[in-house]
C-alpha positions in Angstrom: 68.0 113.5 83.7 68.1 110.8 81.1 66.8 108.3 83.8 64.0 109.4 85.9 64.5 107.8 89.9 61.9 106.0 91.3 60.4 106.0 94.6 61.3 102.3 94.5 65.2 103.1 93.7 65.2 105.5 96.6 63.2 103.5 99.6 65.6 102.1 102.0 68.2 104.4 101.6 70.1 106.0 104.7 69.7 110.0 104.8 72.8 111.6 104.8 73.4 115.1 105.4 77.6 114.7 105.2 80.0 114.4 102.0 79.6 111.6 99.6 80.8 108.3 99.8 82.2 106.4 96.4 86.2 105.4 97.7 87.0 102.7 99.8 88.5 105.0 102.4 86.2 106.7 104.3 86.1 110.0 106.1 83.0 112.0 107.2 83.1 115.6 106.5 81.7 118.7 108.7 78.2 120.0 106.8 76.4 122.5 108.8 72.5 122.2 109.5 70.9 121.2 106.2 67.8 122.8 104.7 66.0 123.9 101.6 66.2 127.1 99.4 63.8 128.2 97.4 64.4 131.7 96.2 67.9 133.4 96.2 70.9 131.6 97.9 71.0 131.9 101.4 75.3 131.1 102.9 74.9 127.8 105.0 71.5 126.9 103.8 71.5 123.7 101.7 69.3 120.9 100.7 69.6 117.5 102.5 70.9 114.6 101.1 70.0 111.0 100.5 72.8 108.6 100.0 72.1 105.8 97.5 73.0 102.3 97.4 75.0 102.9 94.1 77.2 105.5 96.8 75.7 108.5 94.6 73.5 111.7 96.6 70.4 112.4 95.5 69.6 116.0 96.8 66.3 117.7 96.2 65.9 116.6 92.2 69.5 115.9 92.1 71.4 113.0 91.5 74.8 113.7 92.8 78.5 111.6 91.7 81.4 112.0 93.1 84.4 111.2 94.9 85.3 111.5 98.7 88.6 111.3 98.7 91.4 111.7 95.6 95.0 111.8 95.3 97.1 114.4 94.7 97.3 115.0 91.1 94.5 112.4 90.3 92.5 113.3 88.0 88.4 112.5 88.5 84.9 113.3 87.8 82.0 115.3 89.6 78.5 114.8 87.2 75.1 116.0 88.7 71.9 114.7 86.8 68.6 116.4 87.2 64.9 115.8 85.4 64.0 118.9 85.8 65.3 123.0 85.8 69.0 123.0 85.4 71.9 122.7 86.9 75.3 123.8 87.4 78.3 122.6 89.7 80.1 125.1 91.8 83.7 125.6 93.5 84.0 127.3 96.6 87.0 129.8 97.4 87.7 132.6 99.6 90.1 135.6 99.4 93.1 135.7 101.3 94.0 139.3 103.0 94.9 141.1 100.3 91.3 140.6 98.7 92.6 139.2 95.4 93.9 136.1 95.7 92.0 132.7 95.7 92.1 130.1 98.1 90.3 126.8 97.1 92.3 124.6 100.0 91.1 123.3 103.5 87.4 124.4 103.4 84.1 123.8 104.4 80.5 124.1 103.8 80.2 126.2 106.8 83.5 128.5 106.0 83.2 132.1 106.3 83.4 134.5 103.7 83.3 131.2 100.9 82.5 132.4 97.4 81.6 129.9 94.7 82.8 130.2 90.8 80.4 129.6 88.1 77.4 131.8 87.1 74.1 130.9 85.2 75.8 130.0 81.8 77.2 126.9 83.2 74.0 125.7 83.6 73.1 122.5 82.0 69.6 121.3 81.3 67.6 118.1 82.6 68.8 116.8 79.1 72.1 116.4 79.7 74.7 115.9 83.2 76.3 118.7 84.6 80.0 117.9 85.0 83.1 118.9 86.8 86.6 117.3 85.8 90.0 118.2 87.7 92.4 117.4 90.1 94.0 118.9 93.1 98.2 119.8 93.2 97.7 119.9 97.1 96.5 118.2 99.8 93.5 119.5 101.8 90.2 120.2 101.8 88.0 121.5 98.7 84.7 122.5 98.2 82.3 122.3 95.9 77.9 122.1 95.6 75.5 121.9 92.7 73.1 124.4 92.2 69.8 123.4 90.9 67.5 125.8 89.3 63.5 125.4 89.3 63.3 127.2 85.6 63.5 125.3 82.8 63.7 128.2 80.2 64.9 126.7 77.2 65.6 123.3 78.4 62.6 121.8 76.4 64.1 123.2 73.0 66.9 120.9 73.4 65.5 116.8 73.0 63.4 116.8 75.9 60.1 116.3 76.1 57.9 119.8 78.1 59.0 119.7 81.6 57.8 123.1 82.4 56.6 123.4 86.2 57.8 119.7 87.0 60.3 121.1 89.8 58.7 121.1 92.8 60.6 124.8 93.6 61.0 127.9 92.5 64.2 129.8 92.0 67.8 127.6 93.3 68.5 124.6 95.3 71.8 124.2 96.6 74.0 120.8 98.0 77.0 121.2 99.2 79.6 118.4 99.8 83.9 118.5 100.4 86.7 116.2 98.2 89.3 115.3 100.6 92.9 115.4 98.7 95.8 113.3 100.2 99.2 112.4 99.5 99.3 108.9 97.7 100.3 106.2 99.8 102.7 103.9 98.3 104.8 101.2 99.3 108.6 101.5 98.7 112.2 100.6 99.7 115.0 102.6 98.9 118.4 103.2 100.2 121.0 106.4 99.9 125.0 106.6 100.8 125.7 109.8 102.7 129.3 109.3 102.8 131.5 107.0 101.2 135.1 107.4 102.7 136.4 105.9 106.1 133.6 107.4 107.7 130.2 106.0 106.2 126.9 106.6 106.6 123.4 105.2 104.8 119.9 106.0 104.7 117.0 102.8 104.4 113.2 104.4 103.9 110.8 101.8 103.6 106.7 103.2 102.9 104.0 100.9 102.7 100.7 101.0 101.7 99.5 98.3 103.9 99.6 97.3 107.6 102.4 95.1 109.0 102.3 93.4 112.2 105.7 92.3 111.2 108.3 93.0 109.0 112.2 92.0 108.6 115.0 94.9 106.8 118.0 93.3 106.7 121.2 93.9 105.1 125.2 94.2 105.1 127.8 97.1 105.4 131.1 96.3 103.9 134.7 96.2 104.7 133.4 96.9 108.2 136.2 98.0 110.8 135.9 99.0 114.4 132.9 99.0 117.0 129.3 98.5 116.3 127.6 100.6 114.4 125.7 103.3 115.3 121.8 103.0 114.2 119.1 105.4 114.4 115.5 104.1 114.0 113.4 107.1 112.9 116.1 109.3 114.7 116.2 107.4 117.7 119.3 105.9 118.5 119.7 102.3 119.1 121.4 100.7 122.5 123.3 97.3 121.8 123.2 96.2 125.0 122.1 92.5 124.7 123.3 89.9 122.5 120.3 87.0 121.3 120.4 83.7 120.8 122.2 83.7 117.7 124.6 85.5 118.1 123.2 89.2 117.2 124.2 92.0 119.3 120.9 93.3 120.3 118.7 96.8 121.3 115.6 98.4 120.9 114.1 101.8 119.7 110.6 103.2 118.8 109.1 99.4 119.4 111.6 98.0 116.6 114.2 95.2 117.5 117.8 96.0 115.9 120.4 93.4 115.7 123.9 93.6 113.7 126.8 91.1 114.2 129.6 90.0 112.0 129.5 87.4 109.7 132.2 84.4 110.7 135.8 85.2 109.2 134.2 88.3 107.3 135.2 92.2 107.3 131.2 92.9 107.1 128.7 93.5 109.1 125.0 92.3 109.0 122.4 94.5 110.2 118.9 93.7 110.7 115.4 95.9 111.8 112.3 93.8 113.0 108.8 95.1 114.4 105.5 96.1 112.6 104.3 98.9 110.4 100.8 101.2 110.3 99.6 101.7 106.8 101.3 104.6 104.8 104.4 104.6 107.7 107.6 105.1 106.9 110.5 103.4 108.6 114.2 105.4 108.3 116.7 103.2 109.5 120.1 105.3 109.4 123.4 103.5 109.9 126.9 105.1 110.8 129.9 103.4 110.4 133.8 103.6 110.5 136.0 101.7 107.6 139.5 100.8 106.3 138.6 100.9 103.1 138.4 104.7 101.4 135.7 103.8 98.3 134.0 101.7 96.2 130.4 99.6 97.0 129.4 100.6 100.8 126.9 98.5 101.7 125.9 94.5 100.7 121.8 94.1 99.0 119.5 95.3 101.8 115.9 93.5 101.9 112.4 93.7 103.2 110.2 90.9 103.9 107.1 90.0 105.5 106.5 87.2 108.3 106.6 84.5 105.9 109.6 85.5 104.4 108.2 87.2 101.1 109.7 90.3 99.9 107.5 93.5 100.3 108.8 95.5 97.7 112.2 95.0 95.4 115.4 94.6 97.4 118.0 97.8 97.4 121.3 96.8 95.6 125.0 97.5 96.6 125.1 101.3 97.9 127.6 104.0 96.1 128.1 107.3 96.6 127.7 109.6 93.4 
């Protein structure tokens, strides 16, 4: 390794048999019993883990970097540095029934049947990291360990100084750790028109990334004719069956408030969606309504704000039907 830890570097640190920790979110993977290996790989037996203060693992001689949990489609980086032996950085599968083909998804350490790919000539010496880069197309859970061999064979040929015998093993070391990878969570506000003739119908999504113990979606549907609209709030429908006091005819469903009411000497109608929102929700407000009027723009703009009135994300214009 191009930095040799100290004894210094390491006191202090929590032991951690579980995944590594280097995202903000965190979520503690299943590791089975930890111990060492010192001669040919033995399934389930790994070496413990110390977790760092910089959020990297050092494992045996290993100094381990890495993400807990990625993206979908984000790229990123595994590196393991050693100063001593080699290493090499392994991905775990297993075969599905018809004994050919790989799965890499929704594994753990303790998986039965879980094969790793690599072999000795991805080793890298204690002169240079050992590195994994990659992403995953789906979500679930991956796995992966370094293996760290005691032998430096010809390691010392290649800038370092002699490190013969400095590992404090013969033959492999293994560590084993999982990459969580999830669906992005974004925040966003969009709209769709269903139908566009005297019948209507329109679709409001709103994601967000982040928690809201209150949010406002409010908007109009033009040339409005007949009774109240008929709102679903993530498929529930709505009951009107109080009017507030301003005006709004009133319900409730799945803890949001729904108002609508129509505008004074107007052929609209304004509808409005209040309550709060966990992070990475989604709230589908779908609206059914009759109308005179056989085309053209269907609804008014549509908005989302938070408590203090600021918008969330950009506002949905005017809705059309393709």
């Amino acid at each position: 390794m191009k930095t040799t830890l100290t004894r210094t570097l390491i006191a202090g640190v929590l032991t951690a048999t579980f995944v590594i920790i280097s995202c903000q979110k965190s979520k503690i993977s299943d590791f089975p019993a930890s111990k060492s290996v010192s001669t040919e790989e033995v399934t389930g037996a790994y070496t413990p883990g110390t977790l760092l203060e910089n959020g990297s693992v050092l494992s045996g001689g290993v100094t381990l970097t890495a993400p807990q949990e990625v993206n979908v489609n984000e790229t990123f980086d595994i590196t393991a540095a050693i100063d001593c032996g080699k290493v090499a950085i392994e991905r775990g599968y297993i075969f599905a029934s018809d004994g050919v083909t790989k799965i890499y998804k929704d594994l753990s350490c303790s998986t039965v049947g879980l094969k790793w790919e690599g072999s000795d000539d991805n080793f890298e010496c204690y002169t240079v990291d050992a590195s994994w880069n990659g992403s995953f197309a789906e979500p679930g859970s991956y796995v992966f360990r370094t293996k760290h061999n005691g032998s430096d064979g010809n390691c010392d040929g290649k800038g370092g100084q002699d490190r013969t015998g400095a590992c404090t093993f013969n033959g492999n070391e293994f560590y084993c750790f999982v990459i969580e990878a999830v669906d992005a969570c974004e925040t966003s506000f969009t709209g769709e028109a269903i139908y566009c003739g005297t019948s209507r119908e329109a679709v409001f999504t709103f994601k967000s990334k982040d928690a809201y113990d209150y949010i406002k979606i409010q908007g109009g549907l033009t040339d409005f004719t007949g009774a109240d609209a008929t709102v679903y709030i993530n498929g529930t429908v709505v009951d009107f069956n109080t009017i507030s006091a301003d005006g709004w005819a009133q319900g409730t469903a799945n803890e949001y408030t729904v108002g609508q009411r129509t505008p004074g000497g107007s052929s609209n109608r304004n509808i409005r969606v209040e309550g709060g929102l966990a992070e990475c929700d989604e709230l589908v407000i779908r609206i059914v309504w009759p109308s005179s009027n056989a085309g053209g723009v269907i609804t008014g703009s549509w908005s989302v704000k938070d408590s203090n009135g600021v918008e969330i994300a950009p506002a949905v214009a005017g809705l059309t039907c393709n």
